[in-house]
N, C-alpha and C positions, 0 to 999 in steps of 0.2 A: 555578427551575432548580437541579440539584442540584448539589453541591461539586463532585460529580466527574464531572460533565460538561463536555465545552466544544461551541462552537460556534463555526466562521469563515463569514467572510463568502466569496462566488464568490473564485475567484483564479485566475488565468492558469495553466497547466501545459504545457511543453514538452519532448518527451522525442525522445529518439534516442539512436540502435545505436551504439558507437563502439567502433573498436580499444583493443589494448590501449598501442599507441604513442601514443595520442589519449588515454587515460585517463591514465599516465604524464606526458604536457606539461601537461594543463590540472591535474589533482589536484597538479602543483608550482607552477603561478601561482596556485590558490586560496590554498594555504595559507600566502603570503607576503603577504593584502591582506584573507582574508577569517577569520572564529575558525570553528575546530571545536567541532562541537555537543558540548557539554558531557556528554554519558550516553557519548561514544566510549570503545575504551580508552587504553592508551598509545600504541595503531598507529593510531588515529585511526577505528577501524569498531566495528560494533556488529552480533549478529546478530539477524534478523527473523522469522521465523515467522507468515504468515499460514493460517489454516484459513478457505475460501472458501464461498459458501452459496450456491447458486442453489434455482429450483424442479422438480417434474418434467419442465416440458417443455424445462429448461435455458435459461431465457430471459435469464439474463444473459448468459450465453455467447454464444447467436445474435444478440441484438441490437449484442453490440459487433462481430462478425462481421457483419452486413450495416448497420456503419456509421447506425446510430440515434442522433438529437442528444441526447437526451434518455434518461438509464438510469442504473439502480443497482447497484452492487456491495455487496456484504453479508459482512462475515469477523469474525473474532475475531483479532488481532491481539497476540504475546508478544513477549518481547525476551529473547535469550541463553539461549532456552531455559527461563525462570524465571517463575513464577505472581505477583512482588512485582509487576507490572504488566500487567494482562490488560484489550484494550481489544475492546465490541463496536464497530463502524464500518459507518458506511454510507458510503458516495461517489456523490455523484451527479456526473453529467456533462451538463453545457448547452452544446453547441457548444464551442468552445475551453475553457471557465471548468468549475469544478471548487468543489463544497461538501463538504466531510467533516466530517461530525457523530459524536461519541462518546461512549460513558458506560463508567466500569469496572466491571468483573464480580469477584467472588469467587472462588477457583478451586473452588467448589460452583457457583453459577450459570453458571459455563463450562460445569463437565461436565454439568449438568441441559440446557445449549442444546443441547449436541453432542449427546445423549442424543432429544431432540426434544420437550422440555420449556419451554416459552418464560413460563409461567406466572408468575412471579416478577415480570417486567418488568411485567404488569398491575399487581401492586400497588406498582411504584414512584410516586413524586410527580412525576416530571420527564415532560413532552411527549416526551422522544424515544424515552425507554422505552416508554411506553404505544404509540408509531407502528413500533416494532418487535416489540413482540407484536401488531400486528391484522397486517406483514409478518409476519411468522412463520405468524401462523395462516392467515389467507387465502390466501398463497402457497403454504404448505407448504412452505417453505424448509428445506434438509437438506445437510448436509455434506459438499461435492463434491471437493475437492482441498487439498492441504497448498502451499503456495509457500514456500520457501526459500532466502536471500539475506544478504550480508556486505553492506552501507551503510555508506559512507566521507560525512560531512556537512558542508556547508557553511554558513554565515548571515550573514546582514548586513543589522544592525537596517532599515536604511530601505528601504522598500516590504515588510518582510518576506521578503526575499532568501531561498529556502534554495535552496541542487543540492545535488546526491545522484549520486553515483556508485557503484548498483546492482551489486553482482559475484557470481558465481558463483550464478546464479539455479537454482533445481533445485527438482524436483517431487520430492512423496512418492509415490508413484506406489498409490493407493486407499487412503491411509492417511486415517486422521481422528484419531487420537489424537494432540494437539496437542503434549505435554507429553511424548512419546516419543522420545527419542532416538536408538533404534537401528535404525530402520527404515531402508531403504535410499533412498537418495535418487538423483534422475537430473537430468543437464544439460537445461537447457530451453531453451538457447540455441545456434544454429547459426552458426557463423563467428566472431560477434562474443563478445567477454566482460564485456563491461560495458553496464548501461544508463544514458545520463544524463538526470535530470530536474531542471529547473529550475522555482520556483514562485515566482511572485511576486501584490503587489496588483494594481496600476494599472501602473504602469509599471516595467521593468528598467533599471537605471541603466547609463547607453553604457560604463562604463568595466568592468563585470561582461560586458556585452551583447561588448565588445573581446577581453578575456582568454578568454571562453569561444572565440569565434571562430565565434557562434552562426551565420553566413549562412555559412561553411563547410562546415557539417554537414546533414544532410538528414532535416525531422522525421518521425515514426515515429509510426502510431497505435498504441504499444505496451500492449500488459496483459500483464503474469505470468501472470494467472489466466487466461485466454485459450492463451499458451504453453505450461504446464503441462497444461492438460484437452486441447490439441489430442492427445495419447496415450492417451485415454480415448476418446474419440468418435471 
C-alpha cells in the first residue's frame, strides 16, 4: 500500500436535517466535552470542495435515488480551496455501514482525471489505484457536479467518534473546474441549514449518543451529491 493512501474499516454513519436553533445547542455541548479537528481554523470550520464522478447513464445518482444497499460514490475531494491536499475517494455504502478508501493526487493528476485521463493510476503500485483506473475506464466515469460546504468537526478518540456539522451546502451549478473560485455557487438545501453527521466503529458512546439528543432527531438518507445534481436532471 502506498504512503499516501489510507484505508478504514465499514463504520456506522448517521446523518440528519437540522435547524439552525438545533446546530447552535448541540455545536455548544460538543465543544465543552469533545476537541476540534485539528486542520479547523480559529472559528473552528474548514472549507470542502468535492467534484463528483458518476457514469453516462448516471448510476450513482439513481441508485441512491431508488434506495440501492450497496453503491459507490466517486469525487476528488480539496480543502479551502488549495491543491497542498487533493484526495481521490471512493465510498461505498452497505446498508447502514460506510467504507471510504483514498489515495492523493498531484494537482497534474487531478487535472489529467478531470480531463478524462485516468492513465497514471494504472501505473501506480497500490490496489486501489489500479481498481480506479479499471472504474474509470469501464464506467466511463466523468465529472458531474461541484458540492460545496463550510464543516465545523468534532472527535473523540474512542470508537473513533467524529460529527460534523455540514453548513452552507451549495452546488456549482455545471462547473467542474475544482480549483476555481469564482464560479457561482447555489443553495442546495431547502428549509434546513445544516447537515449533521455522526460516524462511528461499533458502538457510539451514551454520553455523545445524550448530548447529541440523537432519538430526537429523525434520520435522513442524505447526499450532497444527490442534492446538488437534483438541478441538473
Amino acid at each position: 500500500m502506498r504512503k499516501d493512501q489510507t484505508r478504514r474499516s465499514y463504520r456506522h454513519e448517521l446523518k440528519f436535517y437540522i435547524t439552525a436553533g438545533d446546530y447552535a445547542l448541540l455545536s455548544r455541548r460538543l465543544s465543552r466535552c469533545m476537541d476540534r479537528d485539528k486542520n479547523a481554523d480559529e472559528y473552528g470550520n474548514y472549507f470542502i470542495r468535492s467534484l463528483y464522478f458518476d457514469d453516462l447513464e448516471d448510476s450513482a445518482f439513481r441508485e441512491k435515488l431508488d434506495g440501492v444497499d450497496s453503491r459507490d460514490k466517486y469525487r476528488i475531494r480539496i480543502y479551502n480551496l488549495s491543491d497542498d491536499v487533493i484526495k481521490l475517494e471512493r465510498k461505498h455504502k452497505e446498508g447502514q455501514y460506510i467504507l471510504k478508501e483514498s489515495a492523493s493526487l498531484s494537482r497534474k493528476e487531478c487535472d489529467l482525471l478531470i480531463s478524462g485521463d485516468p492513465s497514471f493510476l494504472l501505473r501506480r503500485d497500490d490496489l486501489f489505484s489500479k481498481q480506479m483506473y479499471a472504474r474509470f475506464v469501464t464506467r466511463r466515469l466523468l465529472p458531474r457536479v461541484i458540492v460545496d460546504y463550510t464543516r465545523e468537526a468534532y472527535i473523540y478518540p474512542y470508537e473513533d467518534v467524529r460529527v460534523t456539522f455540514d453548513k452552507q451546502v451549495k452546488t456549482g451549478f455545471r462547473a467542474v473546474d475544482i480549483f476555481d473560485g469564482g464560479f457561482p455557487t447555489y443553495p442546495a438545501l431547502d428549509g434546513y441549514g445544516t447537515v449533521l453527521e455522526i460516524k462511528f466503529n461499533r458502538n457510539l458512546p451514551l454520553h455523545i449518543r445524550a448530548l447529541l439528543q440523537i432519538d430526537s432527531h429523525a434520520r435522513s438518507a442524505i447526499s450532497k451529491y444527490c442534492l446538488c445534481r437534483r438541478y441538473e436532471l
